[in-house]
N, C-alpha and C positions, 0 to 999 in steps of 0.2 A: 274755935280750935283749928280749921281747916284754914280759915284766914293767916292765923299765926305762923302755921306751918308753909302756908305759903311765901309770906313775909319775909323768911327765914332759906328760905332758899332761893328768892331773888337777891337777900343781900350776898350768900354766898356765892352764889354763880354771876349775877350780873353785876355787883357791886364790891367783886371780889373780896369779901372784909374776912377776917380770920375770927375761928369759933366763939374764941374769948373778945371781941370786937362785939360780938352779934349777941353772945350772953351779956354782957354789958350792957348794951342798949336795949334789950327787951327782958330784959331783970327775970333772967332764968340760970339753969344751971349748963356748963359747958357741954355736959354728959348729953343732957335732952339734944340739942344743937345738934352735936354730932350724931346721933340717933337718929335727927331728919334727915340730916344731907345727906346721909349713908345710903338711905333706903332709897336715894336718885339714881337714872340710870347713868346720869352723867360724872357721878361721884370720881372712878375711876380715872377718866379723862381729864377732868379738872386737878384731881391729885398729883397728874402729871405733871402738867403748862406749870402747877405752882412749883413743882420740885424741878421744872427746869428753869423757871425764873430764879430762883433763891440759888440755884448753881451758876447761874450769869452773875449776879449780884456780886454775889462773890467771887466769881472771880475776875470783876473790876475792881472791887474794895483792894482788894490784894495786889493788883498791879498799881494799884496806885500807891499803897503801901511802901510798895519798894520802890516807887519811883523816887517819892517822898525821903525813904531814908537811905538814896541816893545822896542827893541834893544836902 
């Protein structure tokens, strides 16, 4: 059990995968998943860097967007 739990939050911290990634590949439910990583102290921090990555992301996809229906 202790193993699993660990497993499961190296792929989410060090392997960045998202919860449905990590349920997927260790044939659990998304709920459990997010129940480990919660309980880290680094949960917070990490919730961060992702929600400012997926704010970058987009807002490349989007300039490229309109470069595109420039052209």
């Amino acid at each position: 059990m202790e193993e699993t739990k660990k497993y499961i939050i190296d792929l989410f911290y060090l392997n960045h995968l998202k919860v449905k990634e990590i349920a997927d590949k260790i044939n659990t439910s998304s709920a459990y998943v997010t129940k480990i990583v919660k309980q880290d102290e680094r949960y917070l921090d990490e919730k961060e860097l992702r929600k400012n990555n997926s704010k970058e992301k987009r807002k490349i996809a989007q300039n490229k967007f309109i470069k595109e229906k420039r052209e």
